[in-house]
MARTI-123271 format. One record per atom (N, C-alpha, C): x, y, z; residue in three letters. Coordinates in pm, whole numbers, padded with zeros to 5 digits, always signed. Atoms other than C-alpha are relative to their C-alpha. Example, Ala and Ser with C-alpha at 12.3 -4.5 7.8 and 13.67 -1.06 7.14 Angstrom:
BEGIN
+00089-00119+00000ALA
+01230-00450+00780ALA
+00090+00120+00000ALA
-00082-00119-00006SER
+01367-00106+00714SER
-00077+00109+00073SER
//
This chain:
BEGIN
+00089+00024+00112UNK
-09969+06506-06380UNK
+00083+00005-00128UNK
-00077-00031+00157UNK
-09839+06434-06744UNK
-00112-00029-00100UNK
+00102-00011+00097UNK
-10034+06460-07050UNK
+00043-00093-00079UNK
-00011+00146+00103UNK
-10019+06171-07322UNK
-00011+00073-00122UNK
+00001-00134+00131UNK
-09978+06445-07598UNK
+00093+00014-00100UNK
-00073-00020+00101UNK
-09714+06337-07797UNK
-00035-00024-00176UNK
+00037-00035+00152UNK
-09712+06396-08165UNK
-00003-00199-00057UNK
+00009+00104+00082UNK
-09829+06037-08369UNK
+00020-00008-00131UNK
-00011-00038+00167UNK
-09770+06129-08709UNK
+00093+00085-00028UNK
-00115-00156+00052UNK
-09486+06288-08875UNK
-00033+00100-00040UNK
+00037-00156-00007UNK
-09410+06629-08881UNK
+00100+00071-00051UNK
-00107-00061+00022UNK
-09209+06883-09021UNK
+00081+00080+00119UNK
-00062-00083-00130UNK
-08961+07074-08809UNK
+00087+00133-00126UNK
-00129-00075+00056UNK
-08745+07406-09001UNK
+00093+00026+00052UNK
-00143+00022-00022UNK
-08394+07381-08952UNK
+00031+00120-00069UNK
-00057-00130+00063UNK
-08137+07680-09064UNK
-00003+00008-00130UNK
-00001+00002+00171UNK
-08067+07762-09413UNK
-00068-00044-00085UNK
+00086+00038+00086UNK
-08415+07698-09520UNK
-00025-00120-00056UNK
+00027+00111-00048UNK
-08395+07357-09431UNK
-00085-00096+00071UNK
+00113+00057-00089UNK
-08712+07142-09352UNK
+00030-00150-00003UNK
+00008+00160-00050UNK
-08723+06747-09224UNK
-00128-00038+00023UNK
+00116+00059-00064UNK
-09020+06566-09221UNK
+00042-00080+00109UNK
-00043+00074-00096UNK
-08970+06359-08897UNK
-00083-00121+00027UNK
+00074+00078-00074UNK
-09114+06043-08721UNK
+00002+00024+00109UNK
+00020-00088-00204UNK
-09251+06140-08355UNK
+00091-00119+00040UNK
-00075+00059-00080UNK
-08990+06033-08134UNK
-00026-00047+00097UNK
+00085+00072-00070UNK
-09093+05763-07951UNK
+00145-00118+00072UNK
-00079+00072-00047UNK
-08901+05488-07717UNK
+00060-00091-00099UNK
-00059+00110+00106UNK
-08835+05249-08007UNK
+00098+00090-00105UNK
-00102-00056+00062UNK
-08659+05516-08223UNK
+00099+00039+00095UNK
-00128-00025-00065UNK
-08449+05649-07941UNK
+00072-00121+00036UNK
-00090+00140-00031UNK
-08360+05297-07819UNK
+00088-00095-00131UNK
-00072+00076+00125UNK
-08237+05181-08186UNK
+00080+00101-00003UNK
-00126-00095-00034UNK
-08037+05534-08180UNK
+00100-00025+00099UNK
-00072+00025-00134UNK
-07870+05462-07840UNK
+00023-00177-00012UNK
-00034+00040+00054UNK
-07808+05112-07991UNK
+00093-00028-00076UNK
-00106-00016+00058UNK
-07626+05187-08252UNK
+00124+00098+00045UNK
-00124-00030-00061UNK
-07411+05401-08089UNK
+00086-00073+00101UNK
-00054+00066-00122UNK
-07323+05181-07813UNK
+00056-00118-00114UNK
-00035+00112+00087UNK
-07255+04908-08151UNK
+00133+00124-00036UNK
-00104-00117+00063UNK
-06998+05229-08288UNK
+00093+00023+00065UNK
-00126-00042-00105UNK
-06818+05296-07995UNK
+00086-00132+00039UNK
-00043+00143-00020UNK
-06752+04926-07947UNK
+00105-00020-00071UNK
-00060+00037+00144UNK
-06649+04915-08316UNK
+00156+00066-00008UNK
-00095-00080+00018UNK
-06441+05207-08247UNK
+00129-00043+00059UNK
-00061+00070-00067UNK
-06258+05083-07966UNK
+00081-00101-00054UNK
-00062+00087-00017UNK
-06148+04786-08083UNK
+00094+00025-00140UNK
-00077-00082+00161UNK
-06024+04969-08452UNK
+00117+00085+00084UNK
-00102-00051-00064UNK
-05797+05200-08189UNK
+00099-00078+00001UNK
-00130+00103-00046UNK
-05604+04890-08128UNK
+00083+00030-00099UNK
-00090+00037+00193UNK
-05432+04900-08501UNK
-00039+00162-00047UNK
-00051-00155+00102UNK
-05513+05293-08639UNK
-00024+00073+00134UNK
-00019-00103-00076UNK
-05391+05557-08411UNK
-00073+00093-00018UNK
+00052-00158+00053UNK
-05564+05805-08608UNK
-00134+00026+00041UNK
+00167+00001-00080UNK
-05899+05738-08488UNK
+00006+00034+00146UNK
-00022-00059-00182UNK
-06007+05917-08152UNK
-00039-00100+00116UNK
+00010+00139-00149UNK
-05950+05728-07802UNK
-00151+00047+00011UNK
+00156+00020-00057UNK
-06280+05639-07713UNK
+00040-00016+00143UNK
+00004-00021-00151UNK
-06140+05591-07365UNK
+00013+00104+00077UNK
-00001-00148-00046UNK
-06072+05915-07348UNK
-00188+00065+00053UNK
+00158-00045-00067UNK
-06407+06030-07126UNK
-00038+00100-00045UNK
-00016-00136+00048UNK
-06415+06360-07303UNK
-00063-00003-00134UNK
-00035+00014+00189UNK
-06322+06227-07654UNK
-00185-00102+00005UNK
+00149+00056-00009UNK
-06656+05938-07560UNK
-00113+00080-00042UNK
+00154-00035-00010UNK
-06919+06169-07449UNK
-00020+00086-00116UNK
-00009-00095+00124UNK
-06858+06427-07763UNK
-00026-00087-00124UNK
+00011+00086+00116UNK
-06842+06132-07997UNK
-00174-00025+00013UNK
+00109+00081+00003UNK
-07122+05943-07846UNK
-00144+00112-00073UNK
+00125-00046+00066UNK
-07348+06275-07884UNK
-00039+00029-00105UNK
-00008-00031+00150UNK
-07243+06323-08240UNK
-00088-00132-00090UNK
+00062+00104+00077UNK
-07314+05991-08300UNK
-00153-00058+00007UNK
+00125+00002-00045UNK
-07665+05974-08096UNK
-00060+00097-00133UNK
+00068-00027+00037UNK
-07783+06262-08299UNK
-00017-00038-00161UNK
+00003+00028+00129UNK
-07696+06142-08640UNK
-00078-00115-00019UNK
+00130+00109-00019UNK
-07875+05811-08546UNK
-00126+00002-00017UNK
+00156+00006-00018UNK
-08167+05977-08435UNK
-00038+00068-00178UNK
+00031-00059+00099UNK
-08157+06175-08743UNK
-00054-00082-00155UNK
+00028+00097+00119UNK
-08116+05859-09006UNK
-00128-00053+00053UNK
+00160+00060-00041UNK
-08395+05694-08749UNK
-00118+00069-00030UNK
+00107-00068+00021UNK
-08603+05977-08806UNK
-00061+00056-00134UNK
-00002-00142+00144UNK
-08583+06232-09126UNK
-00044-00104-00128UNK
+00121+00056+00130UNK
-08870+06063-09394UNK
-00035+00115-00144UNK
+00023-00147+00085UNK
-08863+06401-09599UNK
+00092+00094-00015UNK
-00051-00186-00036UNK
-08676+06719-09645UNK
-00001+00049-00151UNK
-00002-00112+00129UNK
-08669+07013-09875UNK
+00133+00105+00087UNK
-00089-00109+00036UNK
-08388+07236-09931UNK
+00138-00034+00070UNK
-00097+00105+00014UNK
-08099+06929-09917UNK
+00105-00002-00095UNK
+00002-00032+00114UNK
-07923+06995-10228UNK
+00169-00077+00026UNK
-00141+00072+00033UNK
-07612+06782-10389UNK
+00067+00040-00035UNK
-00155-00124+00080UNK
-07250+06917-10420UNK
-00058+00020-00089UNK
-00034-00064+00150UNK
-07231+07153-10689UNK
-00141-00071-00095UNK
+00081+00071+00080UNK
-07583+07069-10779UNK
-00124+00106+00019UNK
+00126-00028-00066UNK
-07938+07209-10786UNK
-00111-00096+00040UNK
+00100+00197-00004UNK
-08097+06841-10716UNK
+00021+00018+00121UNK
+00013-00039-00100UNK
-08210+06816-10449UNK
+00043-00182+00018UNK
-00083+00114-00076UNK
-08045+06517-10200UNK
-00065-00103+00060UNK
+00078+00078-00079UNK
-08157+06171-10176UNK
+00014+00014+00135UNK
+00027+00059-00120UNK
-08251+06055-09832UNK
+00123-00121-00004UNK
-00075+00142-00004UNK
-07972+05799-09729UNK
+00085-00021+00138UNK
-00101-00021-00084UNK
-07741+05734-09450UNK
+00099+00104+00043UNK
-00145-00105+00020UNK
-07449+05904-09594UNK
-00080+00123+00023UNK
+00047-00123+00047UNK
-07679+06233-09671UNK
-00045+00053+00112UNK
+00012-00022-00148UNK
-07818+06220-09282UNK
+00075+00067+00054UNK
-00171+00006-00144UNK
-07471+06184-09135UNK
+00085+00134-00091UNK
-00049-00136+00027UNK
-07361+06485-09353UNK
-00071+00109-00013UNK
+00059-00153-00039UNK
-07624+06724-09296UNK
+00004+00017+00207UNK
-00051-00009-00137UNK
-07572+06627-08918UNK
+00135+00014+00013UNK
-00092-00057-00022UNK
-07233+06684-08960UNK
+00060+00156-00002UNK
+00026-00106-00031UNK
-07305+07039-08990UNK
-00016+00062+00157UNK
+00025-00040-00166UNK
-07259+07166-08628UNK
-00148+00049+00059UNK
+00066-00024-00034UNK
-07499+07389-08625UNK
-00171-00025-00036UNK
+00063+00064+00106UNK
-07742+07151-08825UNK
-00082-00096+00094UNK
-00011+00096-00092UNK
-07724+06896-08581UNK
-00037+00027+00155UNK
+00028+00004-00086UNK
-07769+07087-08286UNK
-00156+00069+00039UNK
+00126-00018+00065UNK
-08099+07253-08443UNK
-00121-00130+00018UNK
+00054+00134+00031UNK
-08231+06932-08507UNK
-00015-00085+00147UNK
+00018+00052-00118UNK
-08144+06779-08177UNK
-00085+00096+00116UNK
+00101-00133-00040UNK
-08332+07086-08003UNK
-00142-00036+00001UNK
+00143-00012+00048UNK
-08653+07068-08169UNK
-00031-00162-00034UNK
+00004+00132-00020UNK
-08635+06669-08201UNK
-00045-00043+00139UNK
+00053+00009-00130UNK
-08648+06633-07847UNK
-00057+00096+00097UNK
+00073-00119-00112UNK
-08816+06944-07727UNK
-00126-00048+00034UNK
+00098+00083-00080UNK
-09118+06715-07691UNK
+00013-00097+00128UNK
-00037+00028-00110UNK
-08955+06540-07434UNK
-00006+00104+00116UNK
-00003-00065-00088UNK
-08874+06824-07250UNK
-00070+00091+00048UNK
+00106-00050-00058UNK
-09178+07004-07261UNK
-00041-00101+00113UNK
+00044+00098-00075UNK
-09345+06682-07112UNK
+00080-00011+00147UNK
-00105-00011-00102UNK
-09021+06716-06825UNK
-00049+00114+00075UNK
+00022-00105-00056UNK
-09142+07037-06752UNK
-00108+00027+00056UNK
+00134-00019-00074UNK
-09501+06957-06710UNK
-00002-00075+00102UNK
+00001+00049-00113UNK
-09437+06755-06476UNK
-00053+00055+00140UNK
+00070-00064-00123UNK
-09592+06771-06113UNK
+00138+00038+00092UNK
-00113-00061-00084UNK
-09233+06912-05991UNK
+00093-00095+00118UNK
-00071+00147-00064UNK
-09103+06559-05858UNK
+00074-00067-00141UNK
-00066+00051+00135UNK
-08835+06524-06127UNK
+00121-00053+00043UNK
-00182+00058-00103UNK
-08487+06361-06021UNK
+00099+00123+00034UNK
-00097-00130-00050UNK
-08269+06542-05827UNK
+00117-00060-00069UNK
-00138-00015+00049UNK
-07923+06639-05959UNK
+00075-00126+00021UNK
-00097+00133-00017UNK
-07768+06306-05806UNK
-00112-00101-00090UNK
+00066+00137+00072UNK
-08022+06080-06007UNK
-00042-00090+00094UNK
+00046+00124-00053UNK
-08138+05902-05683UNK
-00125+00015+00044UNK
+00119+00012-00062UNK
-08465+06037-05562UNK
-00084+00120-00045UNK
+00087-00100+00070UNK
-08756+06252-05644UNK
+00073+00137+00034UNK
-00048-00034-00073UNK
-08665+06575-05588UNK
-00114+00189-00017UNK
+00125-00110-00017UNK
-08998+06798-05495UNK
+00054+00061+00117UNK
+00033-00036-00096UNK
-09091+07004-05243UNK
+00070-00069+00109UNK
-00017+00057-00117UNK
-08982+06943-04885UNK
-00086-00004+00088UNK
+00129-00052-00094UNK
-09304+06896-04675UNK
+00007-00070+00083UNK
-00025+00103-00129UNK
-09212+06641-04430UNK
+00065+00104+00160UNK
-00107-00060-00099UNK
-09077+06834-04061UNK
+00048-00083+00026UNK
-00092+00044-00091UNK
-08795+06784-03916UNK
-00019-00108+00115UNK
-00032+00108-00096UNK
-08765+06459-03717UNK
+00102+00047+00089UNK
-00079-00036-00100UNK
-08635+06467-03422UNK
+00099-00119+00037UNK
-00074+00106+00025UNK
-08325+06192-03346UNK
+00021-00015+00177UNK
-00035+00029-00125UNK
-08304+05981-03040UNK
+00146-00035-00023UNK
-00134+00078+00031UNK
-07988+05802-02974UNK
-00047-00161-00008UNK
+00016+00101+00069UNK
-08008+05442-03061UNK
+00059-00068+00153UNK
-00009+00085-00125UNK
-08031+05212-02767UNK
+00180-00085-00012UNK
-00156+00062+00037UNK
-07715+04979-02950UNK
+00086+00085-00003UNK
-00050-00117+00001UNK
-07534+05297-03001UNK
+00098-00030+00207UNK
-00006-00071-00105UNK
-07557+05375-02632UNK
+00056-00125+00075UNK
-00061+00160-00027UNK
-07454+04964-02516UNK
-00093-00045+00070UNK
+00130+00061-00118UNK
-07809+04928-02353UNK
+00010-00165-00069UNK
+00011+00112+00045UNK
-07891+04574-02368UNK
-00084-00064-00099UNK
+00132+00102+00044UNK
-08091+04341-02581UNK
-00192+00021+00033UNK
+00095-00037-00125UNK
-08432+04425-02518UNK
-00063-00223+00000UNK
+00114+00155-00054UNK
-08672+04137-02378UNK
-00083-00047-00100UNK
+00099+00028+00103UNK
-08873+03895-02553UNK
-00105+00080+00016UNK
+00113-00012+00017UNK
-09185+04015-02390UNK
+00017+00163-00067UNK
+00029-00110+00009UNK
-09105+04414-02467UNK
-00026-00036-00151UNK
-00015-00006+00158UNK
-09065+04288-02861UNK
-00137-00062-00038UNK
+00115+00011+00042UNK
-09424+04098-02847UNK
-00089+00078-00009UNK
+00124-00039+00050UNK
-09718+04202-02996UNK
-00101+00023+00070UNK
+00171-00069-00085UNK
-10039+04386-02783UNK
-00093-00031-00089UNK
+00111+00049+00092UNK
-10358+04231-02913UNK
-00142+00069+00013UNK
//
């Protein structure tokens, strides 16, 4: 059973240091333009490695998945954050437009970013949790509930064993 209960209307969330975000409910179209642009970034990145060393291997599998999540949550963050209070500009008491840049540097805050990604998608993972306990197993290939089926029992396999072919008539149909 899952409930259809996600939030339609933005919302605030408080973040550390007296930090609030209004948000847009996170919905398939904002995560899929997040996961988007990162997959456009890493591309970008890649092919910028060729010519500046200084930038991190993206082939590096390590250096990727650390980037990619840095760069997922700053995404979701520009995709999302319609509001905030208590933003404030260097050496300022003004408080900090809304912009790209101003996103991607309050998500560059470690522990800013991982706040935010938390309580951003903790509606997801409630919803994961209500689940009726058929959620993917660890390999990602099949439900992975309960076991209520017994034990089958295993013949040996006629081909196996070098029996023959069976007969047409054993393979027709009883009417």
């Amino acid at each position: 059973m899952l409930r259809l209960n996600l939030k339609k209307e933005p919302y605030w969330m408080q973040l550390p240091a007296s930090v609030r975000v209004k948000v847009r409910p996170l919905t398939t179209a904002v995560m899929s333009a997040a996961q988007s642009q990162v997959i456009r970034q890493i591309i970008a990145l890649r092919e910028a490695c060729k010519t500046d060393l200084t930038l991190p291997d993206v082939d590096d599998e390590q250096t990727r998945l650390a980037l990619s999540e840095s760069l997922l949550i700053k995404a979701l963050g520009r995709g999302a954050i319609i509001e905030w209070e208590g933003v404030m500009l260097p050496d300022s008491d003004a408080l900090a437009p809304i912009s790209d840049q101003t996103v991607n540097d309050l998500m560059d805050i470690w522990f800013m970013a991982q706040e935010f990604w938390k309580q951003y998608t903790n509606s997801l993972s409630l919803l994961d949790a209500e689940g009726n306990g058929s959620g993917l197993a660890p390999s990602g290939i099949s439900a992975a509930g309960q076991d209520t089926a017994e034990s089958a029992t295993t013949k040996g396999s006629p081909a196996l064993e070098g029996n023959a072919a069976p007969s047409p008539e054993s393979l027709a149909l009883t009417a």
